[in-house]
C-alpha positions as MATLAB code, in Angstrom:
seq = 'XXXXXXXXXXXXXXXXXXXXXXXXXXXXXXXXXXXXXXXXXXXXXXXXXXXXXXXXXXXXXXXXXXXXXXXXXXXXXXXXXXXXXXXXXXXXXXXXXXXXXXXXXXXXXXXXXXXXXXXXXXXXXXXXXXXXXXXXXXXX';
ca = [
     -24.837   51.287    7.875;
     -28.623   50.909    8.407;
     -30.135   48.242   10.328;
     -31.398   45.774    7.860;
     -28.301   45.917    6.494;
     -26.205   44.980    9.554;
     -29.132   42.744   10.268;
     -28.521   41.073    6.988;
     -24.278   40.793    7.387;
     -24.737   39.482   10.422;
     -27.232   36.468    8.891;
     -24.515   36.219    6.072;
     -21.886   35.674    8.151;
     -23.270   33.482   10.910;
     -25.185   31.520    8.163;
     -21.595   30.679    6.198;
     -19.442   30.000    9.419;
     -21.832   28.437   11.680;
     -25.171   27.060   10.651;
     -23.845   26.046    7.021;
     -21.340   23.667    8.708;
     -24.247   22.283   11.058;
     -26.796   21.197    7.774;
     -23.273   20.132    5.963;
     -22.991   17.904    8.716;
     -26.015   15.670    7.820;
     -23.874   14.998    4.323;
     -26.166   15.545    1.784;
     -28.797   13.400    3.701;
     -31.650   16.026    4.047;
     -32.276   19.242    2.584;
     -32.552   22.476    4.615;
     -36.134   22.449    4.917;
     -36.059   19.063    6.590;
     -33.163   19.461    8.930;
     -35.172   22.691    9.711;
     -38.076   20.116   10.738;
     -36.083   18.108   12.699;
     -34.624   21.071   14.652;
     -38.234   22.009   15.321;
     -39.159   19.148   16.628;
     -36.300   18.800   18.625;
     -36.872   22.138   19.896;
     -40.074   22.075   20.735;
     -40.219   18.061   21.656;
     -43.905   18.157   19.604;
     -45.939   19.572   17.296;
     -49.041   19.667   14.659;
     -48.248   19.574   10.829;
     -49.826   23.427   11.112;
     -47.190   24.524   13.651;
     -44.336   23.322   11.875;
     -45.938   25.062    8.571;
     -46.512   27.972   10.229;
     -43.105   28.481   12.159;
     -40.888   27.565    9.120;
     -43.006   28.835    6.461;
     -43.945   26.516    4.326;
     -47.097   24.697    3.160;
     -48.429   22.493    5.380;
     -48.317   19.921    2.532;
     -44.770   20.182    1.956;
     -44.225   19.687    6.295;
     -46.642   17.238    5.878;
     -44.806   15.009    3.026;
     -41.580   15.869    5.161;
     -42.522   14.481    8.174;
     -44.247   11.340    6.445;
     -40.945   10.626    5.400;
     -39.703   11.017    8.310;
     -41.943    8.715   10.119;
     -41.518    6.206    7.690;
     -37.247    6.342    8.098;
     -38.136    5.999   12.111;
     -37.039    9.511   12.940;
     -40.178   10.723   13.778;
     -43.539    9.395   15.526;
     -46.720   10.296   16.053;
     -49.700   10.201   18.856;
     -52.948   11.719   18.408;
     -53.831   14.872   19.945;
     -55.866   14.510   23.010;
     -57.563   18.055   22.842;
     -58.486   17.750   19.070;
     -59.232   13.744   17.820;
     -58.868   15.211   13.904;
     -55.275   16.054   14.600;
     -51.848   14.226   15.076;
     -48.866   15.257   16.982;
     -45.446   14.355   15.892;
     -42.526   14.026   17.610;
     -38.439   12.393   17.057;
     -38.364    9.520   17.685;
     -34.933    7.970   20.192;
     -33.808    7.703   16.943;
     -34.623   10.863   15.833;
     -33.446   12.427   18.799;
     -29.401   10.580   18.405;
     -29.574   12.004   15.139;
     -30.468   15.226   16.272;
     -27.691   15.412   18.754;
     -24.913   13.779   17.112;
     -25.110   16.534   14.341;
     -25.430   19.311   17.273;
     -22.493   17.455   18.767;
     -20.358   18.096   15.707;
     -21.355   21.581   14.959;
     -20.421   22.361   18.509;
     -16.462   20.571   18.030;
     -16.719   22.804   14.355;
     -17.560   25.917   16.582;
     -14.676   25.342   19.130;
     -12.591   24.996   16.415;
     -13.449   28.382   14.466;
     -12.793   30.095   17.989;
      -9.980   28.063   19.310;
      -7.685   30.813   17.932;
      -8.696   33.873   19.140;
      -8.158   35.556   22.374;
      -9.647   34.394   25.621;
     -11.261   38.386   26.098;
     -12.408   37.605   22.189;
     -13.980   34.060   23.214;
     -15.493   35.841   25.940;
     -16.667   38.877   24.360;
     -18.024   36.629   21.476;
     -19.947   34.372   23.656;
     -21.271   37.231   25.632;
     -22.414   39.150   22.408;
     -24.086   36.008   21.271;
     -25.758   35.543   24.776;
     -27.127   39.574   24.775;
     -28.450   39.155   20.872;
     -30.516   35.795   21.899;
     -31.873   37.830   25.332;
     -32.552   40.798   22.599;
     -34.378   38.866   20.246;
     -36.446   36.501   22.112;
     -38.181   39.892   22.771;
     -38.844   40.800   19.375;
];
């Protein structure tokens, strides 16, 4: 099997038994482009319209209009940007943030449950593997 196709399988797979639960989660509240926002944001505690564009992409109008309706349901805030006065950083809101975590929250008990039957040298080797690919790709 060649690499992008392993590559691919392995995106398959983790997308239908652990990230599809996690956006499930959020019941039919956001789409996946705007849970992907939030997850930015929470990731990277705050960012331009541009960056968020640019790291999911999308149009910057289509972040934009996201995160305007974000700010207006009291998930998100903004500040301006002290380097550049023409630009606006966003970031969750306390609000923002509980949402954030409560849906992390469940997709962890979800995850716990998927591996609560295998063996402890499975867990172990599972967690590991997952653990080496991160270190692996944060390279890339």
């Amino acid at each position: 099997m060649n690499n992008s196709k392993i590559a691919y399988q392995l995106q398959v797979l983790f997308e239908n038994k652990i990230t599809k639960y996690y956006r499930h989660s959020y019941k039919g509240l956001f789409g996946k482009v705007q849970i992907e926002v939030l997850d930015y944001l929470y990731e990277n505690k705050e960012s331009r319209t541009q960056e968020i564009a640019d790291a999911l992409i999308i149009p910057k109008q289509h972040a934009s209009k996201i995160i305007l309706r974000f700010v207006e349901l009291g998930l998100v805030d903004s500040k301006p940007d002290p380097y550049d006065k023409r630009a606006t950083i966003f970031f969750l809101t306390s609000e923002g943030l509980r949402l954030v975590e409560e849906h992390i929250t469940d997709s962890d008990a979800h995850f716990e449950s998927l591996i609560k039957n295998l063996t402890e040298q499975d867990k172990k080797d599972f967690i590991q593997s997952m653990d080496k690919m991160v270190e692996i790709l944060e390279k890339l």
